[in-house]
C-alpha positions as CSV (number, residue, x, y, z in Angstrom):
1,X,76.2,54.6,-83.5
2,X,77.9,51.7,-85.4
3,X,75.7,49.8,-87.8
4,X,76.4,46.2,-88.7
5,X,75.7,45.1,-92.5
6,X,75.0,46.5,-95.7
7,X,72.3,49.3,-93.6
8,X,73.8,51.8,-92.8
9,X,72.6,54.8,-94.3
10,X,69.3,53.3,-93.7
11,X,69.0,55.3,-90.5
12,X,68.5,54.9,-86.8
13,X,64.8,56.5,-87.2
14,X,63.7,54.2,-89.8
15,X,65.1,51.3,-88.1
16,X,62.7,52.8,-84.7
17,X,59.9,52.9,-87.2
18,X,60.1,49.9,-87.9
19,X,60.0,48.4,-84.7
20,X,57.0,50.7,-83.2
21,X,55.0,49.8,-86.8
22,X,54.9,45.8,-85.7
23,X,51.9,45.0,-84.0
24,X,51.5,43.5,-80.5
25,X,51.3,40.1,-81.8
26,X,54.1,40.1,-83.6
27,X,56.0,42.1,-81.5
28,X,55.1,39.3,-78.7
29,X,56.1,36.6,-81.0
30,X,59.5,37.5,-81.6
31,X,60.2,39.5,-78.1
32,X,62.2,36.4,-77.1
33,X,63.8,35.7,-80.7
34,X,64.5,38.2,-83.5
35,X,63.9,41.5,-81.3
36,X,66.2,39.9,-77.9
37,X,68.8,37.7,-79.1
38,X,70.6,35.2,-77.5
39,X,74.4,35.6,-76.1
40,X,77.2,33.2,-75.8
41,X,77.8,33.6,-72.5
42,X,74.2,33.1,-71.1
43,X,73.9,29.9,-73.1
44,X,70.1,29.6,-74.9
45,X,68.9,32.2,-72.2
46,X,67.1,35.2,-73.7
47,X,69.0,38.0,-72.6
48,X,66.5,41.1,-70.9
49,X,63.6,37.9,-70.4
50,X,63.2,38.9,-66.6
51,X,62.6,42.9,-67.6
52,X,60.3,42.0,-70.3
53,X,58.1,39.8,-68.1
54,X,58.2,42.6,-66.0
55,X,56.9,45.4,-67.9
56,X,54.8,42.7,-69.5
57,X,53.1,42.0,-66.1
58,X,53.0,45.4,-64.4
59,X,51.2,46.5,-67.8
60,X,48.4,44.5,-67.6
61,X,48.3,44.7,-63.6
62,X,47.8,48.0,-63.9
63,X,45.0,48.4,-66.3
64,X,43.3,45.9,-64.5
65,X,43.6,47.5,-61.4
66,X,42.8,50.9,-62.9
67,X,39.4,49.6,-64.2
68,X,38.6,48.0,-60.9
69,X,39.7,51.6,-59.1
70,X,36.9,53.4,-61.8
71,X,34.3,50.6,-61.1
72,X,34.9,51.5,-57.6
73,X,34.6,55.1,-57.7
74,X,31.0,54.9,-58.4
75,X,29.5,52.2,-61.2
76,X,29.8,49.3,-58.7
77,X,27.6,50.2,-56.2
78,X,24.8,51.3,-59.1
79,X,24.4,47.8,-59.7
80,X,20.2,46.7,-58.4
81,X,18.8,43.4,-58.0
82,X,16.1,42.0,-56.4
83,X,16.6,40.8,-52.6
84,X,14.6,38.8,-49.9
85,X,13.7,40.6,-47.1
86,X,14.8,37.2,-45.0
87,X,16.9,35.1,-46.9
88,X,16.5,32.4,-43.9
89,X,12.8,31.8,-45.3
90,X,13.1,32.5,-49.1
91,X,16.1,33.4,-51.1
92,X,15.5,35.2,-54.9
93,X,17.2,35.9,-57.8
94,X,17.2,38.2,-60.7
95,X,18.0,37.1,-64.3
96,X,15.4,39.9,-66.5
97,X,16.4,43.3,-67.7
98,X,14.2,45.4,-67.0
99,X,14.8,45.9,-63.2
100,X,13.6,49.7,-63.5
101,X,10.1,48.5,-63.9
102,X,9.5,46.1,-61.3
103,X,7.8,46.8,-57.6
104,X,7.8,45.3,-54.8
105,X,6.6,41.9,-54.2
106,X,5.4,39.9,-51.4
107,X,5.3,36.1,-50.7
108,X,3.5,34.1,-47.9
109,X,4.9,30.2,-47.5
110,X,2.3,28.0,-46.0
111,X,4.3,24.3,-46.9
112,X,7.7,24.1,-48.6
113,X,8.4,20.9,-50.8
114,X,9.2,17.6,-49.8
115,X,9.8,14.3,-50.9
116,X,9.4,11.3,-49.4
117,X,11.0,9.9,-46.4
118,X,11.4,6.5,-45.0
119,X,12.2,5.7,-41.0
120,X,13.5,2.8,-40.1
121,X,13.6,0.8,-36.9
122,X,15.8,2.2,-33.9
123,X,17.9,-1.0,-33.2
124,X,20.9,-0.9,-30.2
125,X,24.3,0.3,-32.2
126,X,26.6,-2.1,-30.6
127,X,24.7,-5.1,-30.8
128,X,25.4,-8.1,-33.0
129,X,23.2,-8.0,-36.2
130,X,20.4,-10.9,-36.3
131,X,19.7,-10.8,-39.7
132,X,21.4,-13.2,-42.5
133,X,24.6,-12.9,-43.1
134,X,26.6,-12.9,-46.5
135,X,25.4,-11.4,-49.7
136,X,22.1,-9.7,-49.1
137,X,20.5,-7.5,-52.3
138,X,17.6,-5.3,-51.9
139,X,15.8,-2.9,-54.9
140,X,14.5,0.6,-55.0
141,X,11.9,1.2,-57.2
142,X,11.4,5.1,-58.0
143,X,9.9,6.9,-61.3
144,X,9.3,3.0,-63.3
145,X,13.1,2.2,-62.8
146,X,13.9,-0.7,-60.5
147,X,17.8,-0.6,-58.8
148,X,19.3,-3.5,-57.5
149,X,21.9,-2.9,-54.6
150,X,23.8,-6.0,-52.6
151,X,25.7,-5.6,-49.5
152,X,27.8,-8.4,-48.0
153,X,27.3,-8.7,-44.0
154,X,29.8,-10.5,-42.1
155,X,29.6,-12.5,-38.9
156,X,30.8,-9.9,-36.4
157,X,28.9,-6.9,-38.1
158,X,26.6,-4.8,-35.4
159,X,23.3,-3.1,-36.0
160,X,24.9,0.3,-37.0
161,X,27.8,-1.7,-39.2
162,X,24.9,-2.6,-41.3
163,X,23.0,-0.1,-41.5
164,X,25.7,2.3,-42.3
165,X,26.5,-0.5,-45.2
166,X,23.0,0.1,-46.5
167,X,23.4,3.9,-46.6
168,X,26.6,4.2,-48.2
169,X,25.6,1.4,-50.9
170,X,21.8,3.6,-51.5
171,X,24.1,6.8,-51.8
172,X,26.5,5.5,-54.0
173,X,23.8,4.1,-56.4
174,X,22.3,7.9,-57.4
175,X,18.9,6.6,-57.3
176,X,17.6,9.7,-56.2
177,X,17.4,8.9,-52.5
178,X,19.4,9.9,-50.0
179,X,20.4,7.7,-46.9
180,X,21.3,8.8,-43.3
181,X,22.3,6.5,-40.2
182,X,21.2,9.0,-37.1
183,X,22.6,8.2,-33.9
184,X,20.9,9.2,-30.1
185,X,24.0,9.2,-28.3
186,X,21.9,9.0,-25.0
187,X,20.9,5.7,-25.4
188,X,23.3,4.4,-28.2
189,X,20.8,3.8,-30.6
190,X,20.6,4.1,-34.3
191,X,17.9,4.7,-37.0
192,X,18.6,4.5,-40.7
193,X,16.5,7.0,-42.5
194,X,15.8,7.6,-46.1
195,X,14.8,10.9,-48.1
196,X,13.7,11.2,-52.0
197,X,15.8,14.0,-53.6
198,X,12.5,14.7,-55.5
199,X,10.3,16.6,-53.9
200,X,6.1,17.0,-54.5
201,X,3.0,15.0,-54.5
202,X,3.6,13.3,-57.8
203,X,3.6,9.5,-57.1
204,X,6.2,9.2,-59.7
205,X,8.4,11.0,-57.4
206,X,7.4,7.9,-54.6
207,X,10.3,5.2,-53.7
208,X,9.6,1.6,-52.8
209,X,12.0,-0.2,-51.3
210,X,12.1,-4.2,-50.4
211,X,14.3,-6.9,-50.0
212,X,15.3,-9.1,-53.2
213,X,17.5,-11.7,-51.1
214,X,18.0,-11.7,-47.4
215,X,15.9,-9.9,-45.0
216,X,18.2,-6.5,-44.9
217,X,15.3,-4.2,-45.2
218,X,13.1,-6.2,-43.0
219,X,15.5,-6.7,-40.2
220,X,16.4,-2.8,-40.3
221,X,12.6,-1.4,-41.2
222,X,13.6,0.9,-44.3
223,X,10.5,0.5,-45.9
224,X,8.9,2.7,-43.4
225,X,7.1,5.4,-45.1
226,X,6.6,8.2,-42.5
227,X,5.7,11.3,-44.9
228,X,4.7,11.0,-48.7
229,X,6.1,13.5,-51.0
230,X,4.0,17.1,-50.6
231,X,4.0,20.6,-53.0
232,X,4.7,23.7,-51.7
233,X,2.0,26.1,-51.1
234,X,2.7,29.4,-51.3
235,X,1.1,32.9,-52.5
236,X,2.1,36.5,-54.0
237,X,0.9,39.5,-53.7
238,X,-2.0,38.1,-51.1
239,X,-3.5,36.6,-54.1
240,X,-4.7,32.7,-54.4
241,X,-2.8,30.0,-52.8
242,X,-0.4,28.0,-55.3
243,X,1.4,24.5,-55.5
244,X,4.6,23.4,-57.1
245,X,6.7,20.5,-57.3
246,X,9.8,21.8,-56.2
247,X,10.7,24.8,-53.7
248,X,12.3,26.3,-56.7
249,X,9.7,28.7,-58.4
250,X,9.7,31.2,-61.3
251,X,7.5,34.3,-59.9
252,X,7.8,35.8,-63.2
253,X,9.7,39.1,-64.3
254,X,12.6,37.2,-64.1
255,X,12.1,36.4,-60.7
256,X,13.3,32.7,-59.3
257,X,13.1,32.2,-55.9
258,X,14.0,29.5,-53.7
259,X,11.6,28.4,-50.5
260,X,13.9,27.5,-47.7
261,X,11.0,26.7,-44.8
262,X,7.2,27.8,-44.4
263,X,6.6,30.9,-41.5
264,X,4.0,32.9,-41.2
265,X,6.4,36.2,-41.8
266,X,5.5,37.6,-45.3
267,X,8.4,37.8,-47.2
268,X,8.9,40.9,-49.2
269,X,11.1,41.1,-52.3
270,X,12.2,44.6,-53.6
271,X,15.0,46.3,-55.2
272,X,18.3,46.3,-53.8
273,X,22.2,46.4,-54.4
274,X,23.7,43.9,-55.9
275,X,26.1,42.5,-53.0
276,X,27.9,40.3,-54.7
277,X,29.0,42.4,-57.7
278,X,30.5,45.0,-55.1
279,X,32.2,42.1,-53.3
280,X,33.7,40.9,-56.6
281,X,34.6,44.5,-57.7
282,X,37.0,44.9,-54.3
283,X,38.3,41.1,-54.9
284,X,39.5,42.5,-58.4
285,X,41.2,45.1,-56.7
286,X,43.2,43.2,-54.4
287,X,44.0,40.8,-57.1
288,X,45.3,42.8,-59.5
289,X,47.2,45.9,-56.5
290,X,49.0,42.4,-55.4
291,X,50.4,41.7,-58.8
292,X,51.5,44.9,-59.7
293,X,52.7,45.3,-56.1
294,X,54.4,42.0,-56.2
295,X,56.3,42.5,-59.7
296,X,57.6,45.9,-58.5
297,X,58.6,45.0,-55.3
298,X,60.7,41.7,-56.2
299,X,63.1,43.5,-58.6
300,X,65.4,44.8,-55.9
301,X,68.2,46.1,-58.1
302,X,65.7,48.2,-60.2
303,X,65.0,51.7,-58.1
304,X,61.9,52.5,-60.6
305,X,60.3,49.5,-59.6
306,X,61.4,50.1,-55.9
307,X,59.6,53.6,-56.2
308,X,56.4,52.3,-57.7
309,X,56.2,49.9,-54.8
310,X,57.1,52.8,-52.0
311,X,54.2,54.5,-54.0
312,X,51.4,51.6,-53.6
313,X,52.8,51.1,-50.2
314,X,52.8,54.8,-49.2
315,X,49.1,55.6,-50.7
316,X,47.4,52.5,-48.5
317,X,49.1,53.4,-45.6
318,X,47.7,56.2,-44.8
319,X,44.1,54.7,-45.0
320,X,45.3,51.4,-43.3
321,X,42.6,51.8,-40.5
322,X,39.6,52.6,-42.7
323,X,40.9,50.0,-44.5
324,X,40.8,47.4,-42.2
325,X,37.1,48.8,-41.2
326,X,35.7,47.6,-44.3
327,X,37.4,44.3,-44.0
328,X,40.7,45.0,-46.2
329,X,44.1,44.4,-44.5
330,X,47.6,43.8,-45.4
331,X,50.1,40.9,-44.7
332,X,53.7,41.1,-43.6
333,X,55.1,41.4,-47.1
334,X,52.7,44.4,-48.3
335,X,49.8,42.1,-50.2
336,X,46.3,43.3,-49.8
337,X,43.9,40.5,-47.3
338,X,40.2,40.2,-47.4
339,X,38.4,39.7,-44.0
340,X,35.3,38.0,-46.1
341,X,33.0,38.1,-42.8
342,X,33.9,41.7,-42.3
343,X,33.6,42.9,-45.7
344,X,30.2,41.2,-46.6
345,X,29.3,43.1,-43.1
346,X,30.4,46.4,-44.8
347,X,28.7,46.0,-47.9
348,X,25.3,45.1,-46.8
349,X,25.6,48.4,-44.1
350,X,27.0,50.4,-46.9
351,X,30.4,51.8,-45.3
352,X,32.0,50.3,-48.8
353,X,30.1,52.3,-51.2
354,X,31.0,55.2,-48.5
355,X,34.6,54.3,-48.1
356,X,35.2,54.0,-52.4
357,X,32.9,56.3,-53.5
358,X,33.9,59.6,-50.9
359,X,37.6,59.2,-50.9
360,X,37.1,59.1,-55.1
361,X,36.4,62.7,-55.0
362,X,39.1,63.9,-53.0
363,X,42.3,64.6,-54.9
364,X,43.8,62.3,-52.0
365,X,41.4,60.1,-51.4
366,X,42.3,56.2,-51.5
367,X,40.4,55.8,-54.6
368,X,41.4,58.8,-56.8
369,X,45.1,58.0,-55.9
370,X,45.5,54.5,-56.2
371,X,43.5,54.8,-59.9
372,X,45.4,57.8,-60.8
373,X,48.9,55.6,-60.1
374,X,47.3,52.3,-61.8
375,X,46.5,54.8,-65.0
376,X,50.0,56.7,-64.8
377,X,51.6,52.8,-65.1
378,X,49.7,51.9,-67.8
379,X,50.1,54.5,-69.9
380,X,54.0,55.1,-68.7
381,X,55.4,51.5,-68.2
382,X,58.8,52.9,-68.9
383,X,58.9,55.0,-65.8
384,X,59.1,52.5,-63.8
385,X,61.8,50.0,-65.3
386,X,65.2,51.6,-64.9
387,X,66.7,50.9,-68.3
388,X,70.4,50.7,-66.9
389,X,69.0,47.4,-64.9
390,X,66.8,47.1,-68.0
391,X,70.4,47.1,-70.2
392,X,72.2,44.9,-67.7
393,X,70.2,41.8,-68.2
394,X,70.7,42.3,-71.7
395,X,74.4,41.3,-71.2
396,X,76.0,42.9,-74.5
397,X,73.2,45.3,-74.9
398,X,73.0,44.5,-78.3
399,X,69.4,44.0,-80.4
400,X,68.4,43.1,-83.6
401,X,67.3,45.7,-86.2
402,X,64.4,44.2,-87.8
403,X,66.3,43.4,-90.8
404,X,68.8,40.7,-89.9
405,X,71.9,43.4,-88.2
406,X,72.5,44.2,-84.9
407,X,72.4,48.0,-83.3
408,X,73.5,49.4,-80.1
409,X,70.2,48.4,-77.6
410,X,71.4,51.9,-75.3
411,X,70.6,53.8,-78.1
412,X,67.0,52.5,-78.7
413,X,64.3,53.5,-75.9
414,X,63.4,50.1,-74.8
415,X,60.7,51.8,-72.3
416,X,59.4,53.9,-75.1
417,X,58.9,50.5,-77.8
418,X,56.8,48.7,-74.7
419,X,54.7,51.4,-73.9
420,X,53.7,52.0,-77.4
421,X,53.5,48.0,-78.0
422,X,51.5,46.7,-75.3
């Protein structure tokens, strides 16, 4: 090997050394500068940038999809929380720590919160409006704060082009009510109804609303109060009956749970597994098989990478229809897809946990195989970058030495300095 410069008895090894001693930030810094020079003929392009993005990217692809393989060989599906026996009537969640210790618990609904709502007059949709026309302003009065909202009516507007104009100007103004034109198709009639976003008996939680110039809310009747704001009433455990404000209530523990309507069903909370960290555990893994897959797959001219997408290819094959059971398929270029309906539908019966956590134990199981691979990339990015397509992009295959001279880049194990470096 020919040396450039006054180093050359400093030795091939040393000048190795060197290199492998830099740490990955450094290395990282000048991977596109000192360490890969440019060439002449490729202008200011970085000679070897498309390998080194490469083996950049299948490195971290494949420890992330390694870690996602272990979480699914087991830890994922360990995860508890608690969970609503019927989710249509109360929902829950978990934030303590000290799951181990709770029991089961039981809530009875009687009332869910509401807040106020308003009803106005049911007035013909298509008919002219008979109110005043021009600039009309009305005010809401909620929690000692007065708004004051103005709509403009015009000469041809119709009942529903009006009361529509009051909804979208009460919405708009985020006074804490919200607005709704309901139409009966049947007999082409419209109401405008109105709904306090604060729910509970507290009469600062009441609206009043009333017309400041015009006769907008008299013509349309929105100051028709057809249900004050009430608490919920609920209990636990059969104990005492209970009232809150809002249908958002801390049951202690570090339980929160949410009323959605009032039933007679008792509504039992326990322990359970923790759906949505399983679901986000296989998302991981489709994430990061489809970028490694994709990187390897791409580079064409480089038979390493070629094999290490035959390899991801040849491993899911074989369980493609257990696959597709539990909601995973795969698209016409290879990629991973999630059926989300399907898969939530294998979680909650548990043929995941069985799918993952079986085909883990067996030396050619899904999961053991497709985590041994992920590991055997991370740890030997080399093998799967030929460095004579790894050399080609790097057009005169020379490098820089660390200290200022080139060397020869085909005698240097490129494959060797990334896996040690990253």
């Amino acid at each position: 090997m020919r040396i450039n410069g006054n180093y050359g008895n400093y030795g091939v090894n040393n000048i190795y050394n060197s290199i492998y001693q830099n740490n990955m930030a450094m290395f990282n810094n000048k991977l596109g500068k000192s360490i890969f020079p440019s060439n002449n003929s490729q202008g200011k392009d970085t000679l070897g940038s498309s390998a080194i993005g490469y083996i950049t990217n299948i490195k971290s692809s494949s420890k992330e999809l390694g870690n996602t393989m272990k979480a699914l060989s087991g830890p994922a599906f360990t995860n508890r929380t608690m969970t609503s026996s019927n989710s249509g009537i109360m929902t829950v969640n978990y934030t303590g720590n000290k799951l181990g210790n709770l029991s089961q618990m039981t809530v009875e609904i009687d009332q869910i919160a509401t807040g106020q709502q308003n009803e106005g007059k049911t007035l013909d949709a298509a008919a002219k409006y008979g109110g005043a026309l021009g600039a009309n302003q009305f005010t809401i009065e909620t929690g000692g704060k007065t708004t004051q909202l103005s709509i403009n009516v015009a000469a041809g507007d119709t009942n529903k082009d009006v009361q529509q104009k009051i909804a979208d100007a009460i919405n708009k103004a985020g006074a804490g009510i919200k607005a709704t034109v309901e139409t009966d198709s049947k007999t082409n009639t419209n109401t405008l109804k109105l709904e306090s976003t604060k729910t509970g008996s507290d009469p600062k939680n009441a609206f009043t609303i009333k017309d400041a110039r015009g006769d907008l809310i008299t013509q349309t009747g929105a100051d028709n109060v057809v249900a004050k704001g009430s608490d919920a009433i609920f209990s636990v455990n059969g104990g005492a009956a209970k009232a809150s404000q809002s249908n958002m209530v801390d049951l202690g523990n570090g339980i929160s749970a949410t009323f959605k309507k009032a039933s007679d069903e008792t509504v039992t909370i326990s322990q359970g597994k923790n759906l949505d960290s399983i679901k986000s555990a296989v998302e991981s893994m489709v994430k990061s098989y489809n970028s490694l897959y994709s990187e390897a797959a791409q580079r064409t001219g480089d038979m390493k990478a070629q094999n290490l997408a035959t390899k991801m290819v040849n491993t899911s094959k074989v369980y493609a229809n257990s696959l597709s059971n539990i909601g995973i398929g795969f698209d016409k270029d290879g990629k991973m897809t999630i059926d989300a309906k399907q898969l939530n539908q294998a979680a909650e019966s548990g043929k995941l946990e069985q799918f993952f956590t079986e085909n883990s134990g067996k030396n050619y199981g899904f999961t053991n195989q497709l985590s041994k691979l992920a590991d055997n990339v991370s740890r030997n990015t080399s093998s799967y970058v030929d460095s004579k397509q790894f050399g080609s992009e790097l057009g005169a295959n020379f490098s820089y030495s660390g200290y200022g001279d080139l060397i020869q880049y085909n005698y240097l194990s490129a494959g060797s300095i990334f896996d040690y470096s990253f």
